[in-house]
N, C-alpha and C positions, 0 to 999 in steps of 0.2 A: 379413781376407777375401782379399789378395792373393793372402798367404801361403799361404791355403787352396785357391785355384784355380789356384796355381803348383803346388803339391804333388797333384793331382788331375791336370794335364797332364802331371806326370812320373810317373806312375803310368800313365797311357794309353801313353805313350812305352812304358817297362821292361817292361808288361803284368804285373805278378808273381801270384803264386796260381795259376796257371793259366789266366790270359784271356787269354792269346795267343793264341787259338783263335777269339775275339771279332775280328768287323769294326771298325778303328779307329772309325767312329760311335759305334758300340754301346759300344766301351771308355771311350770318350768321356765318354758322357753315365753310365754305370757310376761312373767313380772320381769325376770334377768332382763326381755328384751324390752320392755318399757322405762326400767329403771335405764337402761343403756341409753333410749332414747333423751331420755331425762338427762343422762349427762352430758352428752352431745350439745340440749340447752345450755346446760349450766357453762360448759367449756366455755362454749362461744361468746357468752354474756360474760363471763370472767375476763377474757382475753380481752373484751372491748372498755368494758370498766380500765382493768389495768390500763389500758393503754390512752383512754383520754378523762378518766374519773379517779385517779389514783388515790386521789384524800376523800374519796367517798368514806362512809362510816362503815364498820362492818354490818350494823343493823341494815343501812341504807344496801347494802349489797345482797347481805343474804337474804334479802326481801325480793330484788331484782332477779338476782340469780333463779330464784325458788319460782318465779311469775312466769323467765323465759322456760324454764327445766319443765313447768306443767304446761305449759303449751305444744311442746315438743312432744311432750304422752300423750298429749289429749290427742294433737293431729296424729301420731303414731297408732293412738287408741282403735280410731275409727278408719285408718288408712291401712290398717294390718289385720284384727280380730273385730271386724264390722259383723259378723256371724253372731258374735258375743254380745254387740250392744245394738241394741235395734233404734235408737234415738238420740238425738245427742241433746246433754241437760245441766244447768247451773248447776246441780246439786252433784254432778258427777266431775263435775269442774274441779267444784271445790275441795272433794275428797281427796282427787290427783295434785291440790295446791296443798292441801295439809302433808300428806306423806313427800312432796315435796321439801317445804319447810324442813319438815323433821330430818329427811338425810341431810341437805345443805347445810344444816346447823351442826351436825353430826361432822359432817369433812370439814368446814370451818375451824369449830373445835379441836380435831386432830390436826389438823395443819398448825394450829395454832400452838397446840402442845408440844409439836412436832417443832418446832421454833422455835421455843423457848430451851426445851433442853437442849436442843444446840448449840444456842446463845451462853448456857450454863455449865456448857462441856468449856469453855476457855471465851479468856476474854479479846481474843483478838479476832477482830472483826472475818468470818467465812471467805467474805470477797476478798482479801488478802491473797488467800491458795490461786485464784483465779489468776492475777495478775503474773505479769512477764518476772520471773526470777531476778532481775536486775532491778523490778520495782517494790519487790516483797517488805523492803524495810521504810517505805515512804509513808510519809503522811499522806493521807485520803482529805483531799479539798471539798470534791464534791460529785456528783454522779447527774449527768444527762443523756435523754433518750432522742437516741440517732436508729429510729425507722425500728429493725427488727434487735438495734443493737443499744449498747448505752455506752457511755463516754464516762472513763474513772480520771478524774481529774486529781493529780497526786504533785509530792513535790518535788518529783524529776521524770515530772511531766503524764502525757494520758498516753488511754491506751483502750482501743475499745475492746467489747466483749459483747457476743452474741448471747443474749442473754433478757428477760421483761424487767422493763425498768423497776419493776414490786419486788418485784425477788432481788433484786442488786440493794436496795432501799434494804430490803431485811436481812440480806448478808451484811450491812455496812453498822449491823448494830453488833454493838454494846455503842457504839461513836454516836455521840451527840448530836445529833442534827433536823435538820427543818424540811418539807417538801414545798420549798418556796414556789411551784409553778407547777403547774402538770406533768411537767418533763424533765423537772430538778430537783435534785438533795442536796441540798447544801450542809457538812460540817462546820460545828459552830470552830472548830480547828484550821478551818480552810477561810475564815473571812478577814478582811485586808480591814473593808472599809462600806459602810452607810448610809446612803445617801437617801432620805424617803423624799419622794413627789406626792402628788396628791394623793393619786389611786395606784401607784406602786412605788419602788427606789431601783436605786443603782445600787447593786450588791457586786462588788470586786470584791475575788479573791486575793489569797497570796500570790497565785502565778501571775496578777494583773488581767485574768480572764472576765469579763461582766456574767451573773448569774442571771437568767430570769425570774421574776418577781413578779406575780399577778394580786389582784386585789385580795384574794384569800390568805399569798402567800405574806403576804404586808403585815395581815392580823393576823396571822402566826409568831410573825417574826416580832410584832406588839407584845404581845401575850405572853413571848418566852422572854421576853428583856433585853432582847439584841437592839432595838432603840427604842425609844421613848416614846 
């Protein structure tokens, strides 16, 4: 949201497109409210990636994110300041898909910054603080997504937490681990035992709980050396 009403004020500042022409009020409430509109897209397209694309790439998302975010101006464009454009045109599309781009890559990259010195401030895992005081000194097994919550599988026992399962997945770092299934993280600390099938395995933790494994999550778990 910062990100998105800093990038709306400099848009008011530079006037680009031709709203130079526009009273700064007018420009004002112009860009703030299209860029707003814009994030309205991006939320919504985030929260649905998160929640069934989770091993999407970042490339693959802030491509997606940036496609739903200029749709959302575009229809906002001509649904709120139709005074201002008298046609609707591919070449105005794609101006609204480039200043797209360029914020989404902008909040990606601070979020991402924003993460790492987290991570850098101490090595014990964010999602820690989270958990019931009687679980703070547990091993972390593995992390699944129960509807609006996720399930922290530890070694005296779970505990859920209202919470998106991307964000529990990057509290649970500096700890080692794999997003075996759309709706699991498994720590390489939390596994029992391996079993691969053709197009997935039996992944048992230590508590003796079964992980989900999908065909992706197979050739992750290949690739990082957890079996063969």
């Amino acid at each position: 949201m910062v990100v998105t009403v800093c990038a709306g004020l400099f848009l008011t500042i530079i006037a680009p497109l031709g709203t130079s022409y526009l009273g700064f009020g007018e420009r004002l409430v112009y860009w703030v409210g299209l860029c707003l509109a814009g994030w309205v897209g991006g939320f919504l397209s985030e929260s649905i990636i998160d929640k069934y694309l989770p091993t999407l790439t970042t490339s693959w998302q802030v491509l997606i994110v940036s496609l739903v975010a200029a749709l959302f101006v575009y229809t906002a464009l001509y649904t709120f300041f139709p005074h201002l454009h008298t046609s609707l045109s591919l070449i105005s599309f794609l101006y609204v898909l480039v200043i797209s781009l360029a914020i989404t890559s902008v909040g990606h990259a601070f979020k991402k910054n924003h993460s790492v010195n987290v991570s850098n401030e101490s090595k014990v895992p964010a999602l820690i603080d989270r958990l019931p005081v009687e679980m703070r000194d547990a091993e972390i097994y593995a992390i699944s997504a129960e509807d609006h919550y996720v399930k922290v599988h530890t070694s005296k026992g779970h505990t859920m937490i209202l919470m998106r399962f991307k964000d529990a997945v990057r509290d649970a770092s500096p700890l080692k681990g794999l997003v075996t299934h759309r709706s699991w993280w498994v720590a390489e600390q939390g596994v029992k035992s391996i079993k691969k099938k053709s197009r997935s395995a039996d992944l048992t933790l230590k508590n003796d709980e079964i992980a989900l494994v999908s065909r992706n999550g197979l050739k992750a778990i290949r690739e990082s050396g957890w079996v063969d």
